[in-house]
C-alpha positions, 0 to 999 in steps of 0.5 A: 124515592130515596127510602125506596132506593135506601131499602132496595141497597139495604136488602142486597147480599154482601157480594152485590153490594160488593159489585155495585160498588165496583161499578160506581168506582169505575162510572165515578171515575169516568165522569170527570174527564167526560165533563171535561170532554163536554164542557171544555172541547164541546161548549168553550171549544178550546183545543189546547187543554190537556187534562193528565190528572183526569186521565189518571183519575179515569184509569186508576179509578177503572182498574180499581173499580174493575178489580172490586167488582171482580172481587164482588162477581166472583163472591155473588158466583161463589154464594150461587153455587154454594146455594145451589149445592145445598 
């Protein structure tokens, strides 16, 4: 499964790898506070926390994932066009 998965990564274009990377930023940076959301308010119940740092986390991390994998959309756009013209 990982061979597969490894080869399938190392057989995308630079502009592809660019956008998923972009994305993972944006799911990776959303995943902490989610947990927290589940683990603390869902299953212990408490309701005092404040999670700041978390949240920060989540959307410095979004809008840096969201900037990456614009930067990877418009080069994988750019390479289809250029492929297209030619």
């Amino acid at each position: 499964m990982i061979q597969r998965s490894k080869a399938f990564f190392l057989s995308l274009s630079l502009p592809a790898k660019v956008l998923m990377a972009g994305v993972a930023t944006v799911v990776l940076s959303w995943a902490p506070i989610l947990l927290y959301l589940v683990f603390v308010y869902g299953l212990l119940g408490v309701k005092d926390g404040n999670p700041i740092g978390l949240g920060l986390l989540m959307v410095f991390g979004s809008v840096l994932g969201g900037a990456i994998a614009m930067i990877g959309l418009i080069l994988l756009l750019a390479s289809k066009i250029k492929r297209a013209s030619s």
